[in-house]
N, C-alpha and C positions, 0 to 999 in steps of 0.2 A: 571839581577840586583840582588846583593844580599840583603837581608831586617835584619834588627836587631830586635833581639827578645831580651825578659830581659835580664838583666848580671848574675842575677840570675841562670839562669841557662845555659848561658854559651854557648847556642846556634845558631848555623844561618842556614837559607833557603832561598832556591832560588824563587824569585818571582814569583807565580803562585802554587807555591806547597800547599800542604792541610798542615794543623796544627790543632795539639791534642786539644781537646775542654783547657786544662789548658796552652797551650801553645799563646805567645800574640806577635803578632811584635808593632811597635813603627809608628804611624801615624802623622803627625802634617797637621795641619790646621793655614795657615801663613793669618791673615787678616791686610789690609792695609788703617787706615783713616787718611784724609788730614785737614787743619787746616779749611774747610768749614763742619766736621764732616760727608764727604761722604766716601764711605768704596768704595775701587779699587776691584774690581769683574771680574772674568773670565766666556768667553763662552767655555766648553766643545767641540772639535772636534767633527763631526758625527760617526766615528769611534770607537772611545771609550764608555764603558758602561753609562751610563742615556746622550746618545748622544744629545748635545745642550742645556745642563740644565747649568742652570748659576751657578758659587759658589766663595767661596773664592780658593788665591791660598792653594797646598797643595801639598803632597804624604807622602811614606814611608821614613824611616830612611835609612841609608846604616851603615855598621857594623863601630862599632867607634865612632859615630855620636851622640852629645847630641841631645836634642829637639830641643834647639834654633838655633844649628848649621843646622838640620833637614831643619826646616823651612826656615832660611837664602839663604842656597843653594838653597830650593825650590823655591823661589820666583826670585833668580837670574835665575835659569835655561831658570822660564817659562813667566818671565816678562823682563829679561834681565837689571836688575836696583841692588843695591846693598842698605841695609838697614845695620844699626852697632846695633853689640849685646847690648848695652846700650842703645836702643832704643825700645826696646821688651820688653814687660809683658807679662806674664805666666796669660792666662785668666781661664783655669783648665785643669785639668789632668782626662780621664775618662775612664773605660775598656766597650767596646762596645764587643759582641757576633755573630760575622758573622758566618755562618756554613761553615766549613771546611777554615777560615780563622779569628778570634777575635783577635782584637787588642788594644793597648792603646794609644787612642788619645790625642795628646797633642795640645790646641790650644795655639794662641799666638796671640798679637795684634800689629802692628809699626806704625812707625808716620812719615809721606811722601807725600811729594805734588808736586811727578812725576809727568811732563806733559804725557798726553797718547801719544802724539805724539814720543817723548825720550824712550818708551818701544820699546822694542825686542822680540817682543812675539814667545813662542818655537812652531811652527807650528803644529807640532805631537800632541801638548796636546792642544793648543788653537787656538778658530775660532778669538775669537772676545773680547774687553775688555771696560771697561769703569767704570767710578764714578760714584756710583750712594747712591743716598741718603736712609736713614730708612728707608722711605714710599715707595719709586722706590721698595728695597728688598721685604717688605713685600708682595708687591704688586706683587710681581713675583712669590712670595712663593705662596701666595695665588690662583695665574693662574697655578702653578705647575709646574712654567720655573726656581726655584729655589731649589738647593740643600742644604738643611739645614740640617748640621751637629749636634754633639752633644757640649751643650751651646751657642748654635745658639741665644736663650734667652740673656743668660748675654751678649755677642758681639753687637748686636743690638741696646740694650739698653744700650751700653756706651757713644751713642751720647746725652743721654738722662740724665744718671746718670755717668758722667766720673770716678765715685773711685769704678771702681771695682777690 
């Protein structure tokens, strides 16, 4: 898979390759809550790295690819459901620093009240899914079965405060 780095400079890499500490690809974080303000949450394969840690959907960019577009695809891939660009807010934009891999994540939030049952979940990337409310999250986070990304903060708390 190929990954998209800024336009800035005009470059791309193949998935898995190392990148220069100023060099950044484009990550999104697609979260999903339904009109009971519970956010659709993914379980991690065991195969993959923080195997069986619970998160929102997500990945990398592919070349060409806006954020929202990013995130869209992603969520069709690994949920099999389909969300519209006009239903997405831009929760922030942030450069996180992995070693020999730093990226800029883009999160985003949609508004969807799939039944779990109607998902197609992409096997390779997911065990297992479900709705689960603030307090559910937290409380995962807190046991450690939760992967909290960067603005994990504001998304959380938009069931709480919706104008962010």
């Amino acid at each position: 898979m190929v990954c998209l780095f800024t336009k800035l400079k005009n470059k791309i890499a193949i998935r898995g390759s190392k990148l220069n500490h100023d060099d950044f690809h484009l990550v999104v974080n697609a979260w999903i809550i339904n009109d009971k303000n519970e956010f659709l949450i993914t379980q991690r394969v065991a195969t993959k790295s923080h195997p069986l840690m619970w998160e929102c959907t997500g990945g990398s960019a592919l070349i060409n690819e806006t954020p929202i577009d990013a995130a869209i695809r992603e969520i069709n891939e690994e949920l099999g459901i389909k969300v519209e660009k006009d239903t997405g807010i831009l929760v922030g934009t942030t450069r996180r620093y992995y070693k020999n891999c730093p990226d800029i994540l883009s999160v985003w939030l949609f508004k969807s009240n799939v039944s779990i049952e109607d998902l197609k979940i992409q096997s390779e990337e997911v065990k297992d899914v479900m709705w689960a409310s603030r307090e559910k999250i937290i409380n995962l986070f807190n046991e450690g079965k939760f992967e909290a990304n960067s603005l994990f903060d504001k998304i959380i708390n938009y069931c709480v405060c919706p104008n962010i």
